[in-house]
MARROLUM-950048 format. One line per 2 residues: for each residue y, x, z of N, C-alpha, C. Coordinates in steps of 0.1 Angstrom, whole numbers. Atoms other than C-alpha are relative to their C-alpha. Layout:
N
Y X Z Y X Z Y X Z; ... .
This chain:
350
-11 -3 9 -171 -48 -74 -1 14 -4; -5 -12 5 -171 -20 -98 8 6 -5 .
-11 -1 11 -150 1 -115 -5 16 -7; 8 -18 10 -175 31 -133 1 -5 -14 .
2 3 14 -182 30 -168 5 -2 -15; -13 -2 11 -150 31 -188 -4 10 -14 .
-1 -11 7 -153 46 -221 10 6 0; -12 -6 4 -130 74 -233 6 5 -11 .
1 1 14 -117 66 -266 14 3 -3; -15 -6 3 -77 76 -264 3 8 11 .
-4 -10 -9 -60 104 -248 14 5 -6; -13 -6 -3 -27 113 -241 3 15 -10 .
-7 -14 5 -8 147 -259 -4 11 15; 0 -6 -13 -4 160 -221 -16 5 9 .
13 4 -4 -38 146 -210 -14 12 -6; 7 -8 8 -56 165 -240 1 16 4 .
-5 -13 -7 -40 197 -228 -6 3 13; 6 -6 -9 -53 196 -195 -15 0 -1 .
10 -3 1 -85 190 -203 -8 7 -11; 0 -12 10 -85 216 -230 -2 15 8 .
-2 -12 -9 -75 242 -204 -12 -4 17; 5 -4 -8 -107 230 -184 7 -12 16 .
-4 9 -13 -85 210 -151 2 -11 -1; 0 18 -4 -92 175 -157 -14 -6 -4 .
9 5 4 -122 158 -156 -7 -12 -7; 4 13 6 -122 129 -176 11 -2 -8 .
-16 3 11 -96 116 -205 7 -12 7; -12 7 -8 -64 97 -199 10 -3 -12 .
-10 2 11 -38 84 -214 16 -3 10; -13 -8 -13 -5 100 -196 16 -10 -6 .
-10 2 8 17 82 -222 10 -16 8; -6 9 -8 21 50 -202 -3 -15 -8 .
5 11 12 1 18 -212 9 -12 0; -10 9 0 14 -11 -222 -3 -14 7 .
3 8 -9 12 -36 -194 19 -8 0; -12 2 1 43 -59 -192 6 -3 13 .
-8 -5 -20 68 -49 -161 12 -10 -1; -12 12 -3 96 -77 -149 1 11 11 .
-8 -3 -8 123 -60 -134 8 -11 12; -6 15 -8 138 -82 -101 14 3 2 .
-17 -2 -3 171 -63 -101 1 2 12; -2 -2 -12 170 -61 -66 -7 20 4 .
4 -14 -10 164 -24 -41 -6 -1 9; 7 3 -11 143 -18 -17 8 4 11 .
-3 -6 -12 151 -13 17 3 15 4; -4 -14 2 162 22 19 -9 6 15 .
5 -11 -11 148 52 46 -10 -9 10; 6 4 -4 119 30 55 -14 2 1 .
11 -6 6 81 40 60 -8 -17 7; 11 15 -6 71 -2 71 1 -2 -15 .
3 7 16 60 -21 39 8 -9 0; -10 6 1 87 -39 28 -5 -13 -10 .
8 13 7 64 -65 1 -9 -1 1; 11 11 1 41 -93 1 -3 -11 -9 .
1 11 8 26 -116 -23 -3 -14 8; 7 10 -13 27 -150 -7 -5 -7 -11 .
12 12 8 8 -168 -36 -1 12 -11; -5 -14 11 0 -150 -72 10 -3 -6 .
-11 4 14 32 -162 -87 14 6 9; -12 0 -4 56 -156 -57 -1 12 10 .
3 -14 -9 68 -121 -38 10 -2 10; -6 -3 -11 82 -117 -4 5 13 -1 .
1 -18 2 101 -83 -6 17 0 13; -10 -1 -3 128 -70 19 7 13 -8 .
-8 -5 7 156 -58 1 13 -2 0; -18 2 3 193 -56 -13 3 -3 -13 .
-4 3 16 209 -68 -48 10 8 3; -13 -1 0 239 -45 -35 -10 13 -11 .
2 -9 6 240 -17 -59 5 16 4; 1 -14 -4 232 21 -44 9 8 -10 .
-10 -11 8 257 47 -50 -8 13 -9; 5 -9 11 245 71 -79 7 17 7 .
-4 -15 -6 247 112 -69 12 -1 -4; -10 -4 0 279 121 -61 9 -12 -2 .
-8 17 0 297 83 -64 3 2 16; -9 3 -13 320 73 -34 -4 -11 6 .
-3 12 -10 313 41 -27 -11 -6 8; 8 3 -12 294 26 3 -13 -6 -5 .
17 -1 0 257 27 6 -2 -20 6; 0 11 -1 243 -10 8 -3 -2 17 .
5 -3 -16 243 -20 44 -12 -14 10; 6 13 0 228 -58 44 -14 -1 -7 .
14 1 10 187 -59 35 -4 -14 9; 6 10 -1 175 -96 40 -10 1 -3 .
12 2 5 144 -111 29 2 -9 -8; -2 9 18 143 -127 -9 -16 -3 0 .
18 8 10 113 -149 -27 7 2 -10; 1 -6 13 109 -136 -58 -10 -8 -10 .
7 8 10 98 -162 -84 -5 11 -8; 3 -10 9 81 -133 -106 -6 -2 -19 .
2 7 12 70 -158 -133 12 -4 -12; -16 3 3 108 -172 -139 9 12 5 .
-8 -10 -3 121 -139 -125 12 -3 2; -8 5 -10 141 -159 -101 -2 5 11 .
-1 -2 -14 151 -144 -70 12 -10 9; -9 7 -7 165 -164 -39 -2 2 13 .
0 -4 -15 172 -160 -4 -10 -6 5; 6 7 -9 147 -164 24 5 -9 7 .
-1 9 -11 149 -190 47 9 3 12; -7 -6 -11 165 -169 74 6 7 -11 .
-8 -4 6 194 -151 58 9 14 3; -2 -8 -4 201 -123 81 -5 13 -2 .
7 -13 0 192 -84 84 -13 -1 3; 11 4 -1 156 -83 90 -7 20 4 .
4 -13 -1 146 -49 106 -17 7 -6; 14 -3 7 106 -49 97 -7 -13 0 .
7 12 2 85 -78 85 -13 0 -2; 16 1 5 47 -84 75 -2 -14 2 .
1 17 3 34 -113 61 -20 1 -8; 7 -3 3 -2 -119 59 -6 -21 3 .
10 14 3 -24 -158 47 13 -10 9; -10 13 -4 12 -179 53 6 5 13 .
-2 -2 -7 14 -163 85 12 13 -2; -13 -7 -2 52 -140 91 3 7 16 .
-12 -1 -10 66 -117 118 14 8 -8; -9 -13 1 98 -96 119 11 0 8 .
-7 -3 -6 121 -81 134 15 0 -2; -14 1 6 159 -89 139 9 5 13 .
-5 -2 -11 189 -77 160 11 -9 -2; -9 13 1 217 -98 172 9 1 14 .
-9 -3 -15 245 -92 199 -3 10 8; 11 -16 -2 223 -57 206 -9 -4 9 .
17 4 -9 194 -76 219 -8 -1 -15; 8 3 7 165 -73 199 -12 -17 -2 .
10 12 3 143 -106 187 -11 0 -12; 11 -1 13 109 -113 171 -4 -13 -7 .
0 15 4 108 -143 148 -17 3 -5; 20 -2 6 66 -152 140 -4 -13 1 .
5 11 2 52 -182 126 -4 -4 -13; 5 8 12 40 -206 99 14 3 -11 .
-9 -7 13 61 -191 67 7 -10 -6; -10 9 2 95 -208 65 -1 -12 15 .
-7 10 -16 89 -225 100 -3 7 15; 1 -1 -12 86 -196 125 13 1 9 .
-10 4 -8 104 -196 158 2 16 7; -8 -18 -3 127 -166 176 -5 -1 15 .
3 -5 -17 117 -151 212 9 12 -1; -7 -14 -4 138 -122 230 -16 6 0 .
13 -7 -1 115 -92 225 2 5 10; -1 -4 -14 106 -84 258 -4 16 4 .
-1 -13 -5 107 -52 277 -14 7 2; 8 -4 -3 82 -26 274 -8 2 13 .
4 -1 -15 59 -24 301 -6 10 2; -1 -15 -4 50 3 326 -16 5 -5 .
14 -5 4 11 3 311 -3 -1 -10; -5 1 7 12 11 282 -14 -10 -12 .
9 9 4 -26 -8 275 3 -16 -1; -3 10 -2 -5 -38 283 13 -5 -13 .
-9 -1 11 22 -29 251 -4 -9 -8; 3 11 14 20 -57 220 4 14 -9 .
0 -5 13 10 -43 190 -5 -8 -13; 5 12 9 6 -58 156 -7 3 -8 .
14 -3 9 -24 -58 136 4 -5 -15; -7 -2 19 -14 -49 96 -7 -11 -5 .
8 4 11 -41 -67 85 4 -20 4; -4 11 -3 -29 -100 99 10 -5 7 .
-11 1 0 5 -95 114 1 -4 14; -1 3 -12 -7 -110 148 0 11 8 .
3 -11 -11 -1 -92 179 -14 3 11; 6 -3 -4 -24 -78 198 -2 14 12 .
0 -16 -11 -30 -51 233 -11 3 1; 14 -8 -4 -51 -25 238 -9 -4 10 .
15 7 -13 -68 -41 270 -7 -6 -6; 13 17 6 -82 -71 247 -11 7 -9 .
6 -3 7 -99 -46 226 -11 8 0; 9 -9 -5 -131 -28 228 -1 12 2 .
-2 -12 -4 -132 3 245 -15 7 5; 9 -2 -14 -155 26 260 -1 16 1 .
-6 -13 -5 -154 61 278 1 14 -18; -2 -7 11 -159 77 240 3 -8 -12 .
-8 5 15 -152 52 216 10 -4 -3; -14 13 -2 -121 32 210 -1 -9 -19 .
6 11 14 -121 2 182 16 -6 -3; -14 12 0 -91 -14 167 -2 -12 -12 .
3 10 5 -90 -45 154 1 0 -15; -2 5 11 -97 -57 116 6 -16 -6 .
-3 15 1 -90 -93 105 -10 -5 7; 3 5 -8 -99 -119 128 -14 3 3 .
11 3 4 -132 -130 112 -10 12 -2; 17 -16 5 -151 -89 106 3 8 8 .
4 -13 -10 -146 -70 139 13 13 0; -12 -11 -2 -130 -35 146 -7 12 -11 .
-3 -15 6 -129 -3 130 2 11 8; -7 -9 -10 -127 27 152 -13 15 0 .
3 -18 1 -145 66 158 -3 0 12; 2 -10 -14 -153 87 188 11 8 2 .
-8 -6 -5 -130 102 208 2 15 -10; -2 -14 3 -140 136 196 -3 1 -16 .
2 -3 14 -145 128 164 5 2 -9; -15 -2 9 -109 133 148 -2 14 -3 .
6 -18 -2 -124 174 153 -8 0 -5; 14 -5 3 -158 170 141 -4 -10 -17 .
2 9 10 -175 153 108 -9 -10 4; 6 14 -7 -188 125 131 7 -14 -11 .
-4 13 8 -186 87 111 11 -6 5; -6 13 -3 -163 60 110 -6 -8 5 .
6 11 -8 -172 31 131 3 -11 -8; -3 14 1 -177 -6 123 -5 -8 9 .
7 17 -7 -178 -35 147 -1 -7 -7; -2 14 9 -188 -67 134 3 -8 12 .
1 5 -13 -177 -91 157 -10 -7 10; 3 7 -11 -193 -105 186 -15 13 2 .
10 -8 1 -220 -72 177 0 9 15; 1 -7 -15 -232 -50 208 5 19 -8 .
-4 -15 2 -232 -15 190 6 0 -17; -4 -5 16 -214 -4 158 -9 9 -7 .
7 -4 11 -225 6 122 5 15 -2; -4 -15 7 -223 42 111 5 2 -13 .
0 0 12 -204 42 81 1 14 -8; 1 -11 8 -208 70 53 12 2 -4 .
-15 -5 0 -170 83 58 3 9 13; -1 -6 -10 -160 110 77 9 -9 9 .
-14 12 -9 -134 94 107 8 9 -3; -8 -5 8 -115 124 95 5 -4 -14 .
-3 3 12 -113 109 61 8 -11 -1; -10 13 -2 -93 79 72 8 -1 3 .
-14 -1 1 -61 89 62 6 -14 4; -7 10 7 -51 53 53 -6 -10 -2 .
7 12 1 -64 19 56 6 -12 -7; -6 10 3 -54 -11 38 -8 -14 -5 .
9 10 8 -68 -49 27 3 -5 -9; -2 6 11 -76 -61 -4 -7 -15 4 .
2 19 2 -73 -99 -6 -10 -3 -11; 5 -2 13 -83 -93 -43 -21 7 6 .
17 -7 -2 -118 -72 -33 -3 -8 12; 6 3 -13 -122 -88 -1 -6 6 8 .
4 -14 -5 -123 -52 14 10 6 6; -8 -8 -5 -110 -28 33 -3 17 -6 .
-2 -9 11 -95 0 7 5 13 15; -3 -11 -8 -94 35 27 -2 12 -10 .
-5 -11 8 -85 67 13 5 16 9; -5 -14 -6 -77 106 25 7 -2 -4 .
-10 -2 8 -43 114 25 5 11 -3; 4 -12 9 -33 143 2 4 10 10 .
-3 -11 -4 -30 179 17 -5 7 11; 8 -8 -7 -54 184 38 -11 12 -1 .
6 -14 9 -69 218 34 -14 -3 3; 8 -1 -3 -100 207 48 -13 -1 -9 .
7 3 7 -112 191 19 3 -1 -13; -2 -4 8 -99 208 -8 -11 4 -8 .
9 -5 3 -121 217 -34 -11 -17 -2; 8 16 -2 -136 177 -26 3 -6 -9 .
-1 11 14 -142 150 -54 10 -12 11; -6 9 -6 -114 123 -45 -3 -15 4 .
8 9 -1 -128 98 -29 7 -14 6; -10 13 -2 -115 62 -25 -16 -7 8 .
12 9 -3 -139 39 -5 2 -13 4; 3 13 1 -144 0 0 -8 -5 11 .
12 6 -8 -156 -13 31 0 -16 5; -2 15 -2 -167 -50 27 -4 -3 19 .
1 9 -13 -171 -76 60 -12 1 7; 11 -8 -1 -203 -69 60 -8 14 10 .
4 -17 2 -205 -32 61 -5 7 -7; 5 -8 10 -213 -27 33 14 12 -10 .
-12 -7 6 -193 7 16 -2 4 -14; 1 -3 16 -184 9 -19 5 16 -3 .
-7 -9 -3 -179 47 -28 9 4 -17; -7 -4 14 -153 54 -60 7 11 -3 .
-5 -14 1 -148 90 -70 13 -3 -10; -8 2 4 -116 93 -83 5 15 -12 .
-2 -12 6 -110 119 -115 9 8 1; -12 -11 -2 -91 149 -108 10 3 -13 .
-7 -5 12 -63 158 -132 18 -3 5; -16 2 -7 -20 159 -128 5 -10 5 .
-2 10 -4 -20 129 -110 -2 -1 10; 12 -2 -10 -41 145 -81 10 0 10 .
-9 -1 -12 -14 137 -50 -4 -13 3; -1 12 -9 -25 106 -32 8 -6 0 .
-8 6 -7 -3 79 -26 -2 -15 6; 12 12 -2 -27 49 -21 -8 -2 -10 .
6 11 9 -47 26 -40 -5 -12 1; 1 18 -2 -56 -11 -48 -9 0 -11 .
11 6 11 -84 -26 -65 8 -13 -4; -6 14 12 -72 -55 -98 -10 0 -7 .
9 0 9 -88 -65 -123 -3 7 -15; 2 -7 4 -80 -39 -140 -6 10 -3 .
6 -12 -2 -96 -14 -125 4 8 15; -6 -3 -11 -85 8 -94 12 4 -4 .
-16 -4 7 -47 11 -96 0 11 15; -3 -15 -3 -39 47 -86 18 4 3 .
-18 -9 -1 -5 60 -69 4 10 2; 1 -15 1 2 92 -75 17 2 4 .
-15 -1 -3 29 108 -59 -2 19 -8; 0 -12 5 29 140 -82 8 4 -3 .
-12 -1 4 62 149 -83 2 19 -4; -5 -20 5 78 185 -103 9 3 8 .
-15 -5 -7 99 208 -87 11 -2 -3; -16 4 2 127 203 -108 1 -14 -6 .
-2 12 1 141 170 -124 -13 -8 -8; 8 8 3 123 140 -133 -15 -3 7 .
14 0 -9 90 125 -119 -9 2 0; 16 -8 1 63 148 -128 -9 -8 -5 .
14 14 0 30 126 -129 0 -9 7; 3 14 -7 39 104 -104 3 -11 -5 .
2 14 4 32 69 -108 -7 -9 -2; 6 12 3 14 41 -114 -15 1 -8 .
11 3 10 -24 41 -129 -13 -6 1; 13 6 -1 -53 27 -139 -11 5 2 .
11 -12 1 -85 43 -131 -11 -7 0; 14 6 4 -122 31 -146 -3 11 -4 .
10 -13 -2 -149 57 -140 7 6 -5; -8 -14 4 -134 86 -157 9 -1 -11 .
-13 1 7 -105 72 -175 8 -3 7; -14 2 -3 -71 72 -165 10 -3 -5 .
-12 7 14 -43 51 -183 12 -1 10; -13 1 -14 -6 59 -162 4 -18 -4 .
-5 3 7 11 28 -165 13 -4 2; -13 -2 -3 46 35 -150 0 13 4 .
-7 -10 -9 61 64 -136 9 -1 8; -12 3 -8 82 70 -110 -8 1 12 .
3 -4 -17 77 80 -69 -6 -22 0; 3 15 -4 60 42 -61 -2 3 16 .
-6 -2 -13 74 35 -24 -10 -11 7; 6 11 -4 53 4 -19 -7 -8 -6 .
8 17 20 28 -23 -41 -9 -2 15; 14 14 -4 9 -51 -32 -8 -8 -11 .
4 7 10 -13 -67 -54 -3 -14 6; -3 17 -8 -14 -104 -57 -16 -7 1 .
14 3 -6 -48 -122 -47 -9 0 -10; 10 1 11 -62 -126 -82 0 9 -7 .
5 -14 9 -61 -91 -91 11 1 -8; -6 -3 10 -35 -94 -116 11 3 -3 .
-17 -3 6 1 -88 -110 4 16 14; -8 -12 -6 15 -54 -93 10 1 6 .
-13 -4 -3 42 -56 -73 5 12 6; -4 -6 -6 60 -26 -66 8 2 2 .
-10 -6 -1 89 -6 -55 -2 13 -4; 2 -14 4 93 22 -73 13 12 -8 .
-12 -11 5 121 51 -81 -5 9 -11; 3 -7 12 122 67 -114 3 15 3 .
-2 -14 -3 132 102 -101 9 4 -11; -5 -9 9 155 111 -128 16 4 7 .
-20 -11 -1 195 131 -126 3 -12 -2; -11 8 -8 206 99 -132 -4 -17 4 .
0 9 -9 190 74 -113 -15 1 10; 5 2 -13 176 73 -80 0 -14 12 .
1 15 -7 173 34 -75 -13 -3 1; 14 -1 -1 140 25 -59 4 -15 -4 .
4 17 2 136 -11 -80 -9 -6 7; 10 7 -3 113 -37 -71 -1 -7 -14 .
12 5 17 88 -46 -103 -12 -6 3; 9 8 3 64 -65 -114 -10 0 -10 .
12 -4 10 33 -54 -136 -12 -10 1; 9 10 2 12 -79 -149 -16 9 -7 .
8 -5 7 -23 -59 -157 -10 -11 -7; 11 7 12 -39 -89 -168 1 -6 -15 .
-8 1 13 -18 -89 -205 6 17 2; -2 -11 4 -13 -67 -222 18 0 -11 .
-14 1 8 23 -59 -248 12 -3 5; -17 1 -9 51 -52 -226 8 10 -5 .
């Protein structure tokens, strides 16, 4: 999968500017293309840092949220207090309750498979199963070792403890999806510019991959690439002055590397490969009102096309590359509602 070679045939007012003055390396278009966005009406989950959406096919989104409507600066009335879990027809921009109907403290939902978390008479419970028919357990009591703790693996939502997983007096490994092994470093390597690790499964020694283990801010899978999308995350002094580097590491081991062009957009906030190109989230926000450069963009080799703005709190892309779902707050004086949207990159005239 690539994404070099972009010509650069329009350019922004703003765009033109910076790379007039020299600090941008490639043209852009800051203006905000025209991709067409379905609003769901609905909020995200408020003061949350778990992912709150999932595409469970490409037509339909899992998102936890609220339809109540957030009090605007300085308004009186009560902050929404009920966030369930909604399916989001995105096609018919139908939304309807999940299946379970209750509060839903953290969810993840990964190939039909569902857990999450719910409370209830102040006992905690973990519902986890086949999507629309899992079943509830008391979540049981931490135990005294802490190699014996359930933890749940992002990339596929199952749990899993540190005993089951490869260890050894300098390495440690943590799981990837089922079928391609672990991921993991050397002890002392979070200090040094020692590699990232790859197990493949059932392998005796791991691969050396071309990433510092320092550089792995941030991991995430693309269904769409059939990769694992990793990324530094912004502000580390160490590697200031560094070309932005996004990298791709297939099942394999094989790593794709995609420099990403510097210019007012340069704040990290993830990214996802579509078939657009790499979608870029920039959290570039200004000191004073409004949302600076953050937002939403496209990036092919050295073009950059924004094509929202606004702080983006969460996205998923849906398996065929083509539709965007995010959560995203416009940052302005007068509104500070993180929607949940819908960007279709594969049409254009929105």
């Amino acid at each position: 999968m690539s994404f070099g070679g972009s010509d650069c045939t329009s350019r922004g007012p703003r765009a033109l500017l910076w790379l007039l003055a020299g600090l941008v390396s490639s043209c852009a278009d800051l203006s905000g293309t025209k991709y067409p966005i379905v609003d769901s009406g609905y909020t995200r989950v408020p003061g949350t840092l778990n992912k709150s959406l999932y595409w469970i096919d490409n037509r339909r989104v899992l998102f936890h949220g609220s339809d109540e409507k957030p009090a605007l600066p300085g308004a009186t009335q009560p902050k929404p207090k009920h966030f369930p879990l909604y399916v989001w027809d995105t096609a018919e921009n139908v939304v309807i309750p999940y299946a379970y109907t209750g509060s839903v403290v953290a969810f993840c939902l990964k190939d039909g498979y569902i857990r999450y978390l719910i409370h209830r008479d102040e006992k905690g419970y973990v519902r986890r199963g086949k999507l629309g028919e899992e079943r509830e357990s008391v979540l049981p009591p931490e135990p005294e070792n802490p190699d014996l703790a359930l933890k749940v693996n992002p990339f596929t939502c199952r749990e899993y403890r540190d005993v089951d997983r490869p260890r050894t007096e300098t390495l440690s490994f943590t799981p990837l999806r089922d079928d391609h092994g672990y991921w993991g470093f050397n002890y002392a390597s979070r200090d040094s510019d020692k590699p990232l690790l790859f197990l493949p499964r059932d392998a005796k020694e791991p691969i050396a991959l071309p990433i510092e283990a320092q550089e792995n801010g941030w991991m995430e899978y693309s269904a769409f690439a059939n990769a694992y999308v990793i990324w530094r995350l912004a502000g580390d002094a160490k590697y200031h002055g560094r070309p932005t580097n996004v990298w791709l590491l297939y099942p394999t081991g094989r790593v794709e590397t995609i420099e990403v062009p510097k210019g007012p957009w340069t704040a990290p906030g993830g990214y996802a490969p579509s078939r657009a190109g790499l979608i870029m989230f920039s959290r570039a926000l200004t000191t004073g009102a409004g949302p600076g450069d953050a937002g939403a963009y496209v990036v092919n080799g050295k073009r950059v096309d924004k094509v929202i703005a606004g702080l983006v709190e969460d996205f998923d892309v849906s398996p065929d590359g083509c539709k965007i779902a995010i959560s995203v707050n416009p940052y302005t004086s007068q509104m500070r509602r993180t929607g949940i949207k819908m960007i279709d990159v594969c049409k254009t005239g929105g």
